[in-house]
N, C-alpha and C positions, 0 to 999 in steps of 0.2 A: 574677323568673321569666322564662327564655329563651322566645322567641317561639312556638318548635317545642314548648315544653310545653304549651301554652293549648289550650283547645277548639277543635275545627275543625270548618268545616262544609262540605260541598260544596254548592255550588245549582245548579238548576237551572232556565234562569230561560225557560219555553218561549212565543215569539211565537205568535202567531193563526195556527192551523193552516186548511192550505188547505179541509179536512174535517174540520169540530169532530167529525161524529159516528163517523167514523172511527178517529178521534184517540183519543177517549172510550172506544171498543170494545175501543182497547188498551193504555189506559194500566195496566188492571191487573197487565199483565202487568210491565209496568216497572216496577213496586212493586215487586211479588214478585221479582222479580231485584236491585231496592235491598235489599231483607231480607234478602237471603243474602251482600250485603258482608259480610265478618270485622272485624268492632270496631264493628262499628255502635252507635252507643249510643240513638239517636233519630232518628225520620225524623217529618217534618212534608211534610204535600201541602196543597198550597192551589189553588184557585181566586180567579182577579182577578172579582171583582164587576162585573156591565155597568155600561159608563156611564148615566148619568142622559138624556142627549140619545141615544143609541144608538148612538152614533159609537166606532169602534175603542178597544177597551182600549189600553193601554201594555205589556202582558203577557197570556199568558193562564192559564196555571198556573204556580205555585213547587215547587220539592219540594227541602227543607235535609234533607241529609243529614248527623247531628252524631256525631262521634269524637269521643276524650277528647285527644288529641294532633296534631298535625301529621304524626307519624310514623304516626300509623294511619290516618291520612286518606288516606297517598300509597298506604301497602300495601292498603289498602280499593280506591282507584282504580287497581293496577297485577290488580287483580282481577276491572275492571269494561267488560270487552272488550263481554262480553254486554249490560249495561245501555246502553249508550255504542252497541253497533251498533242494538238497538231505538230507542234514544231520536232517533238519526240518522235512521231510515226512518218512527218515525210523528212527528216534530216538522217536518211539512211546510213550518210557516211559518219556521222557523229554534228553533235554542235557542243559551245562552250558558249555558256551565259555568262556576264562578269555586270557589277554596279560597278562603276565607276564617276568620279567626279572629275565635273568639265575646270578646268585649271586654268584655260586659257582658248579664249573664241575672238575670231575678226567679224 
């Protein structure tokens, strides 16, 4: 199986925002503009768990966005002006985008 056929997922991987409750107010928005990617096959949101001593996370929210292919992942992201400029203006603390292929799912 060529690389480009495998599952693909896009993340999103967003640092501790300068303004969590800000942040919160409009994340649903960036949902709902991840829904409307073409090929979408599964979106997962996550929240990182506070630490135990209180002290900074390592991340603060995940959100995988999963195709069936590599080729639908790019045409998904060549769609994703809108997601990509929200996600820019409320991920105050920084995010990291990565494609990635799924290698292994139960």
């Amino acid at each position: 199986m060529s690389e480009r056929t495998k599952p693909t997922k896009i993340s999103f991987v967003y640092s501790n925002p300068t303004d969590p409750e800000a942040f919160e107010a409009a994340y649903p928005d960036q949902l709902a503009l991840a829904r409307k990617l073409p090929g979408l096959t599964r979106l997962q949101a996550s929240k990182v768990w506070p630490k135990e001593d209180g002290g900074p996370t390592p991340a603060y929210r995940l959100l995988d966005l999963y195709f069936a292919d590599y080729d639908a992942a790019s045409a998904a992201a060549a769609q994703a002006g809108p997601l990509v400029a929200a996600t820019k203006e409320q991920a105050t603390g920084g995010v990291v985008i990565a494609f990635a292929e799924v290698l292994e799912e139960d």
